[in-house]
N, C-alpha and C positions, 0 to 999 in steps of 0.2 A: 241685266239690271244696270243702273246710274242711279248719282245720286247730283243731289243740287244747293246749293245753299238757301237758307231762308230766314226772314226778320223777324225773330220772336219777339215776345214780350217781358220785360225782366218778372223773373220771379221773386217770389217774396225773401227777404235777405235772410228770414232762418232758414228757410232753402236753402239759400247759394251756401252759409256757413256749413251746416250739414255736407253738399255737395262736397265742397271744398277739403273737408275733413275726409271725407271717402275717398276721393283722390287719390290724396297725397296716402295713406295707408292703402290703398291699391297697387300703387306704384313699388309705396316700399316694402310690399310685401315682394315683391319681384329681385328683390336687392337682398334679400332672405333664404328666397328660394334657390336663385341662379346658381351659387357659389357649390351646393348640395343633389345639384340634381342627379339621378344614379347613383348617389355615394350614402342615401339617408338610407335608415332600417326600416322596416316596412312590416306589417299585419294583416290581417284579415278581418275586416269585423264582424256583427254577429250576423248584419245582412249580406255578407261576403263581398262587397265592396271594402277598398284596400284603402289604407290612412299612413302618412308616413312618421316619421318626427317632425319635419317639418311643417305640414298640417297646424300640429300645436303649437310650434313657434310663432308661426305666420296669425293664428287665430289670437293667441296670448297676446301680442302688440296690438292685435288690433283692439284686441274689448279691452286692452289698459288705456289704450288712448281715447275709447269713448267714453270711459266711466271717468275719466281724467275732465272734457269737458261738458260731458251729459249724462251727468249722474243721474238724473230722473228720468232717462230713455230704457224700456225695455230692452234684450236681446233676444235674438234666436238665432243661435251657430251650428254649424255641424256637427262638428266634433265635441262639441262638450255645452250641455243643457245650462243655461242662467242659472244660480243658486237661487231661488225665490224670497231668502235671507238677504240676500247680497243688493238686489238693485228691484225694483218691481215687474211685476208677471206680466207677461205680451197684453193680457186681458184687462188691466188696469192702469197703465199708462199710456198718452197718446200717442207717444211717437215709440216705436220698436224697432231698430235695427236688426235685416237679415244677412246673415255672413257666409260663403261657403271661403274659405282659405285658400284652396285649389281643385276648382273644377278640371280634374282629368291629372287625379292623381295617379292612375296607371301611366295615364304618358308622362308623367314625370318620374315615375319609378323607375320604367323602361328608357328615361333618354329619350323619350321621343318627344320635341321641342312646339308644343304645345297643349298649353294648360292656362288658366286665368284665373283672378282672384273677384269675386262677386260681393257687394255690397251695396245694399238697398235700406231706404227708411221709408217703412211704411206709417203714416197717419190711421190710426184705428182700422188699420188691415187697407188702407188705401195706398200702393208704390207712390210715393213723393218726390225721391231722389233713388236715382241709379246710376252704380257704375260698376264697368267691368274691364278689367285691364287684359289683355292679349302679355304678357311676359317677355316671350322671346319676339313676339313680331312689333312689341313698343306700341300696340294702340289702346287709346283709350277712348271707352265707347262711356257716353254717358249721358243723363238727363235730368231736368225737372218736369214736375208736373205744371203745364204751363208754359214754361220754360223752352220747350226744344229739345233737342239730341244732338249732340255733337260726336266728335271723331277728333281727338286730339286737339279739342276747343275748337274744332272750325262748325259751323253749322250744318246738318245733312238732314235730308227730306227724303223721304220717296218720293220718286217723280214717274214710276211705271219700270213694266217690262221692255226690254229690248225686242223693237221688231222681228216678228218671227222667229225667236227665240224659242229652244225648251225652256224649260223652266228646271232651277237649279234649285235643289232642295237638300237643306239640313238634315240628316236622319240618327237617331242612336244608335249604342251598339247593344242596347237590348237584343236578348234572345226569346220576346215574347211571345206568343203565338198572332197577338194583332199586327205588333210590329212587323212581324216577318211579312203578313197578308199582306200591311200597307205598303209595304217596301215590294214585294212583288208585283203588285196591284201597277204602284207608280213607274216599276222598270221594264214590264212585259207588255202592258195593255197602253200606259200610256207615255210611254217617252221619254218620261222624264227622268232625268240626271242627280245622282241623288251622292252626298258628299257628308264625311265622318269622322271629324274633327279628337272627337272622343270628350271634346266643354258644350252641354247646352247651350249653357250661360256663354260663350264667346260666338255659337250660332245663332245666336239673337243679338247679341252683337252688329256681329256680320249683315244680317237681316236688315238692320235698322240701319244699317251703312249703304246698302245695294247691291252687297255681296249674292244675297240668295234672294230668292221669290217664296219662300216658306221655312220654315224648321217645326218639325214633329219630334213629339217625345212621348211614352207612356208612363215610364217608370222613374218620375222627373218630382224631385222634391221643391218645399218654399225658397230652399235656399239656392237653387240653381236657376230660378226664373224669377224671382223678384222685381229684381234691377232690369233683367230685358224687356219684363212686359213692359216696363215703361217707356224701354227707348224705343220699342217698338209703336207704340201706340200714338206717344207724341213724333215718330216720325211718320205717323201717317199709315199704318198699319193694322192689322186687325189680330185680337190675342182670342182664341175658342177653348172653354173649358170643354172636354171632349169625355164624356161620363157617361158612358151610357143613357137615358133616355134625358138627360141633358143636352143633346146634341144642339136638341131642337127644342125651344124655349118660347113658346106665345108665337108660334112661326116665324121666329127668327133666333139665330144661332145664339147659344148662352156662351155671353161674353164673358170673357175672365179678368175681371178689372180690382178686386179688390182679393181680399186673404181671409178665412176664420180662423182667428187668433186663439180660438178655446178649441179645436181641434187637434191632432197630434201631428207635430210641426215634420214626421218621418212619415206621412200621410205620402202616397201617390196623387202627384197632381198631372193629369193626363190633359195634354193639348195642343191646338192648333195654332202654330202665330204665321201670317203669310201678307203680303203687297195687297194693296186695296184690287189691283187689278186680278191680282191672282187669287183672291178667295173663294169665287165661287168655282173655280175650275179645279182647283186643288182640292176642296172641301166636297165639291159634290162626285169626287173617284173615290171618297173613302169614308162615305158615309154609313153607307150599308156595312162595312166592316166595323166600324165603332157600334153598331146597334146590335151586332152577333156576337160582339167579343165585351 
């Protein structure tokens, strides 16, 4: 993969304010986390995915400082549901910010030096603004709608795969029964190289930078791909809701470009994001497994 620079167009300045704002609390959530990693106390929750204390620290700054300057913005957080008392429901405000605090809180449990903090504003279920911060590798992946994707403010594009090239692909560490299929599918039959970070959300990232030619997930909530779908899409990329006979939408693949806000926000969102160049080669090794599983 490469990536390249490119001239967008300014977006609209509540954009960039929003942007701006998720930044700068992406960053300092990193300035939160660093000083506690391995040392915080840690849980189980009820879907046995692990929360630490710092989780709620990192989340606690964040939604103080958006009710601080958009108090009439929805949320939707991981760890702890908007009071519907406190500020308005994802379904009745326009703009709703989504937060995950620490994608890949197991490796920060374990010490293991990556993990990222994800934050997206969606317009009536539409990704707006996204950003996800890398922690220990210091990048920050971000976008508007409109706008671009950048990589520590510089501009980045997809510009294709490297000649003759495998193709490097994001994968989870689900142990679902698709997942396995897919992951064998792509390592036995077709070549492909396939890497496990333990953050969706910084695999899309990465994607949106040139790092990878795809990332797959099954078992992938709103808050972990928010913000990537869009740095993905506005760098020239393609996001596939991947649902069963969803696959395949009016003969062409059902794209995943927006969110249902009156759905339950701990919903499975199963899908595909991958390089314009690599979508149909990626998408048509693991089609037939999404339609049996």
């Amino acid at each position: 993969m490469a990536y390249g620079a490119i001239i967008t167009a300014m977006p609209d300045p509540s954009l960039v304010a929003m942007l701006e704002l998720a930044k700068r609390l992406a960053v300092e959530a990193a300035g939160i986390a660093l000083p506690h990693m391995g040392r915080t106390s840690a849980r189980l929750k009820a879907d046995q995915s692990l929360v630490t204390e710092v989780d709620g620290h990192i989340q606690g700054h964040i939604l103080s400082a958006i009710g601080q300057t958009f108090p009439d913005h929805a949320i939707i957080a991981e760890e702890k549901q908007t009071d519907p008392d406190a500020r308005p429901a994802p379904t009745d405000a326009r703009f709703c910010w989504v937060i995950d605090p620490l994608d890949g809180t197991r490796n920060y449990a374990w010490s293991f030096p990556c993990y990222s903090t994800s934050i997206a504003v969606l317009d009536r279920g539409r990704p707006v603004v996204g950003v996800v911060y890398g922690h220990h590798m210091r990048m920050l992946y971000a976008a508007t709608m409109g706008g671009g994707a950048t990589v520590n403010d510089v501009p980045v594009r997809m510009v294709g795969d490297l000649p003759g090239s495998e193709l490097l692909i994001g994968v989870p560490s689900s142990k679902d029964k698709l997942t396995a299929a897919v992951v064998c599918r792509w390592v036995e039959s077709r070549g492909f190289v396939c890497r496990n970070l333990g953050s969706t959300a910084l695999h899309l990232g990465i994607l949106a930078a040139g790092g990878l030619s795809a990332v797959f997930c099954k078992r992938c909530k709103i808050w972990d791909l928010a913000a990537g779908v869009l740095m993905v899409r506005e760098a020239g990329g393609r996001v596939v809701h991947l649902h069963g006979s969803k696959v395949v939408h009016q003969d062409a693949p059902y794209d995943l470009d927006s969110f249902g806000l009156s759905q339950d926000p701990g919903a499975d969102v199963p899908f595909l994001a991958t390089t314009a160049d690599a979508f149909e080669r990626v998408m048509g090794s693991i089609e037939d497994l999404v339609e049996r599983h």
